[in-house]
Each structure stands twice: as structure tokens, then as C-alpha cells.
C-alpha positions in Angstrom: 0.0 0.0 0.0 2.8 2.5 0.5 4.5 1.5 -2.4 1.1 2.5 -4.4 1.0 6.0 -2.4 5.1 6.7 -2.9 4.2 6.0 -7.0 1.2 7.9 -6.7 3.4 11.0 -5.3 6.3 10.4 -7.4 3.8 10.8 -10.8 2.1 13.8 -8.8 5.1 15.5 -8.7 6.3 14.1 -12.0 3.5 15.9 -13.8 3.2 18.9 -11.1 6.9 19.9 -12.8 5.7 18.8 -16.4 2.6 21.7 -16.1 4.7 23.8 -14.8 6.9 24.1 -17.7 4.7 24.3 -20.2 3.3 27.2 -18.4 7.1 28.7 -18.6 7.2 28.0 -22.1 4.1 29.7 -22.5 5.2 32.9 -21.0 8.0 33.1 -23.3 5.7 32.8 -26.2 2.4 34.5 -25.1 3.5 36.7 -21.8 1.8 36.1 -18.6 -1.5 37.5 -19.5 -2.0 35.3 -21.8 -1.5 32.1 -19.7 -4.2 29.6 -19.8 -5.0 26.3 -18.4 -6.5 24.9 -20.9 -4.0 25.6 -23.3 -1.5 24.1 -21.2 -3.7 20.8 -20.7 -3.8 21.2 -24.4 -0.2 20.6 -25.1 0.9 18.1 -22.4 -2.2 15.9 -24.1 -4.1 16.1 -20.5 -8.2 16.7 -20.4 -8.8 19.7 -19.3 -10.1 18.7 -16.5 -7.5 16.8 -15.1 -5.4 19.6 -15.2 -7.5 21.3 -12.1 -6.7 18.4 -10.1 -3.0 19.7 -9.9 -3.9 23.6 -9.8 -7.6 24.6 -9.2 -6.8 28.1 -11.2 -4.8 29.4 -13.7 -3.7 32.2 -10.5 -2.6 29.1 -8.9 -0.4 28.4 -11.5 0.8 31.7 -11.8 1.5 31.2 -7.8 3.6 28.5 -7.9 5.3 30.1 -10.9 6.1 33.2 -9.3 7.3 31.5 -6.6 9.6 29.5 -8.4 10.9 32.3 -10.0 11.2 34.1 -6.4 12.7 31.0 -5.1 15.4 30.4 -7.9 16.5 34.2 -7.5 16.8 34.1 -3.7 18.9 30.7 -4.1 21.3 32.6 -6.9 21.7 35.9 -4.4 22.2 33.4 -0.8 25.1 31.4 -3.0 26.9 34.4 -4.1 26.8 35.7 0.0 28.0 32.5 1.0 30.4 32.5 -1.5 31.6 35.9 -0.9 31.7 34.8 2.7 35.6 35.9 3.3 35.2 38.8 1.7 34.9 43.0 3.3 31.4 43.8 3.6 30.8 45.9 0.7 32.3 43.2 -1.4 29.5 41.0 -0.3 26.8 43.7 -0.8 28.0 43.8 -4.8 28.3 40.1 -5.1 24.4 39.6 -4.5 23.8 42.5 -6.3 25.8 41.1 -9.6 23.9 37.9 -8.8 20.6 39.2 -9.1 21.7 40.8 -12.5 23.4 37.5 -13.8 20.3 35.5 -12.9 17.8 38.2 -14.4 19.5 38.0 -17.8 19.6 34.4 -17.8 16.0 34.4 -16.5 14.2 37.2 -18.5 11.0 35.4 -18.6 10.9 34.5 -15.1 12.4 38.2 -14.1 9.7 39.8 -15.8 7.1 37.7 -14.5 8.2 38.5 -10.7 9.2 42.4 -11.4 7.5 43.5 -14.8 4.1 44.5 -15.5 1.3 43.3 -12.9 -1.2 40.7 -14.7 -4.4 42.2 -14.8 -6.7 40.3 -12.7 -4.2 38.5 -10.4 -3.1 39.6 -7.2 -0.3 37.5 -5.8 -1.4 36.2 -2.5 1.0 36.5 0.7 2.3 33.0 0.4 5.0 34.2 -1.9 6.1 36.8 0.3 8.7 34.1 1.7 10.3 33.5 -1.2 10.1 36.9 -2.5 12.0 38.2 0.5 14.9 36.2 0.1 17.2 38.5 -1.5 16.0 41.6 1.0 17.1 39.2 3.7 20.3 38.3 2.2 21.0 41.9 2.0 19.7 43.2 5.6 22.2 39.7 6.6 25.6 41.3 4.6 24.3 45.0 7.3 23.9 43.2 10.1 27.5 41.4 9.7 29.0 45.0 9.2 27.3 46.3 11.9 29.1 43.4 14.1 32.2 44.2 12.1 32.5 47.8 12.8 32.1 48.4 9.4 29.1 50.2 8.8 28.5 53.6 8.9 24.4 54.9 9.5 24.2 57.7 6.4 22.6 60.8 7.5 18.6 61.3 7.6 16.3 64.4 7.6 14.1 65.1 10.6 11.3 65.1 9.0 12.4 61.2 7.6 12.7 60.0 11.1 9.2 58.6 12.0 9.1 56.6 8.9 12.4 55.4 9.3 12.1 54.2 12.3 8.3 52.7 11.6 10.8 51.0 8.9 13.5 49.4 11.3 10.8 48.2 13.9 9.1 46.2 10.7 11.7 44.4 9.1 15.4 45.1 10.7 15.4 46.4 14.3 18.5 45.6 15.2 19.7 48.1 12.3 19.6 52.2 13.1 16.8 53.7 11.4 19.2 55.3 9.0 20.0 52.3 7.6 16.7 51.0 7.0 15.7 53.8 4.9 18.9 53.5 2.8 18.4 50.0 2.4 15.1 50.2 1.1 15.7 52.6 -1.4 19.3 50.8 -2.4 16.8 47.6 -3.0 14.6 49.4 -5.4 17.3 51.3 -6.9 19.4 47.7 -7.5 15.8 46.2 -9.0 15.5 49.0 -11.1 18.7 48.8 -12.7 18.1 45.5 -13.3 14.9 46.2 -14.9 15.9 48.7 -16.9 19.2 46.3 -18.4 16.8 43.2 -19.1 13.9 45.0 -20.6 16.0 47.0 -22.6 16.2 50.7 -21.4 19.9 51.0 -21.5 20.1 50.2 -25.4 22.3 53.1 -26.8 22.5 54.6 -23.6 24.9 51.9 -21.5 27.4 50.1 -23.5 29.7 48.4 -21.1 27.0 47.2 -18.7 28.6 44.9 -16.6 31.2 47.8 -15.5 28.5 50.1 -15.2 26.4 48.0 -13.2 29.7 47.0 -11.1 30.2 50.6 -10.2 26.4 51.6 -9.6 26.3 48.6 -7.2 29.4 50.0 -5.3 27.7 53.3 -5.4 24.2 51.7 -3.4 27.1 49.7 -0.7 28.1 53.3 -0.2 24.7 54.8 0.6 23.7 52.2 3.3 26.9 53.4 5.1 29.3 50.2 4.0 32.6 51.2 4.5 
């Protein structure tokens, strides 16, 4: 009898990874929008109906996608920490940072799913907040080491900043000056937007050598959340 349930959970998962990339492929050929179901039962030669069996929705699909993509991301940015492990602080920082990069040109499908245009009619539920914090977290870990280190330096902060900074720090890093918090929230959009702007194409004629670029524009953001 458990030899029937460990087959019947082997082929679950089997065709589990089988759905979910079709659905991939699909993105690269039709865009997340476009994603459908049926269309996926379609090519894998399932009824349509047995593809709700494995996800109810096609936003339960998009879910598990997102997450995947989320998931695969975080995984590239906590290798290149670990291997950077010996390394000064700020040398860290940029190592996740050109991680994120490497991984969002390799992944441009997946990137755009997870930081591109919203899909209209799906609202990503909080169970991909996990994964989608992985690379925050591996960041906030590289400020907290420095902080231990002696080697970080809170950047200044207006008054007027200093409620909302702090509302910041008490959230997600309170053992992190309210100073820093501020600048690491706006070094994490700035690094996403660069990002963003390489992979969907912004930078044509604008930024030739990109990888020195974004290798000095990373250095820049270590500088701002007081990494010295």
C-alpha cells in the first residue's frame, strides 16, 4: 500500500513539474497575461479537466510560478553571500547584487514575471512573500555582519524622515539604526531598477559596457547604506 502512495506521489510530482513548464514556455511565447489552463492541458495531451486536479486556477499556476521564479533568484543571491563569505562587507553587498543581475539575464522570462508588468486580474497572494524576501534578507544579513564588524556607517537622515524610518526598522530590521533602513530600502529598489531597466531593454544606446556600469552603480548603493 505505500508503495502505491510513494508511486502515486512520485507521478504527482512528475506531472506537477511537467505543467509547470509548459506554463514557462508559454510565457516566453504569449506573456503572462495570456496564460491559460486549458491551453496548457492542451499541449501536455491532458483533459482539461485533469489539469484542475494539480492547480484549481490558472492564478494558482501563476503562484507556484512566481514563486519558483522568487525562489530560484533568492537561491542565486544566498550562494553568491556565501560565497563571498571571506570577503569585506561591501564586497558581499556587490556580489548579491551582480547575482541578481546574472540571474535576471539568464532568466528574463521568469524576471519579468516577478518584477515587470502586474497581470491584470491576479493579485499575488501572501504565500509568496517568503520567497520573495529572500534577496532583501540576504541583503539586511551582509548590514547586520557589518554592523558586528565595525564596518558600517548609518548615512545621514532628515528630521522630517525619522518617524518613517524608524516605523521602517521596527518592521523588518530592528536591530539596524533607522538610518540604515531607509537607505536599504531605497538601495533595494534602486538595485531592481537597474536590473529592470538592463533586461527589458532601457539601456540600449544609452549603456554600453553594462557589466562595468552595473559593477560601479552597485558600489555606489554599498556606499549609501553606510558600508565602508
Amino acid at each position: 500500500m505505500s508503495s502505491t502512495r510513494g508511486a502515486r506521489a512520485r507521478a504527482r510530482i512528475e506531472v506537477t513539474a511537467a505543467i509547470k513548464e509548459e506554463a514557462r514556455r508559454q510565457l516566453v511565447a504569449e506573456g503572462a497575461a495570456k496564460l491559460s489552463l486549458r491551453a496548457v492541458a492542451r499541449e501536455l495531451g491532458m483533459a482539461s479537466s485533469a489539469i484542475y486536479r494539480y492547480f484549481p486556477s490558472r492564478d494558482d499556476l501563476l503562484t507556484a510560478l512566481i514563486i519558483d521564479a522568487y525562489d530560484s533568484l533568492g537561491e542565486a543571491a544566498e550562494a553568491a553571500r556565501t560565497q563571498a563569505s571571506g570577503e569585506p562587507p561591501a564586497r558581499r553587498w556587490a556580489a548579491i547584487c551582480e547575482a541578481v543581475r546574472s540571474w535576471a539575464l539568464a532568466h528574463p522570462h521568469e524576471y519579468a514575471l516577478i518584477y515587470g508588468t502586474p497581470v491584470p486580474g491576479y493579485t499575488a497572494p501572501s504565500t509568496t512573500i517568503p520567497a520573495a524576501s529572500r534577496v532583501a534578507l540576504a541583503l539586511i544579513g551582509i548590514l547586520r555582519e557589518a554592523r558586528q564588524e565595525s564596518r558600517l556607517t548609518p548615512p545621514a537622515l532628515p528630521d522630517e524622515l525619522t518617524p518613517e524610518a524608524e516605523r521602517m526598522a521596527a518592521e523588518f530590521a530592528p536591530d539596524l539604526p533607522p538610518q540604515v533602513a531607509v537607505a536599504l530600502v531605497a538601495a533595494w529598489a534602486e538595485l531592481f531598477g537597474l536590473v529592470g531597466f538592463e533586461v527589458f531593454g532601457q539601456f540600449h544606446r544609452v549603456v554600453e559596457d553594462r557589466e562595468r556600469f552595473f559593477r560601479h552603480a552597485a558600489a555606489r548603493l554599498a556606499d549609501s547604506v553606510g558600508l565602508t
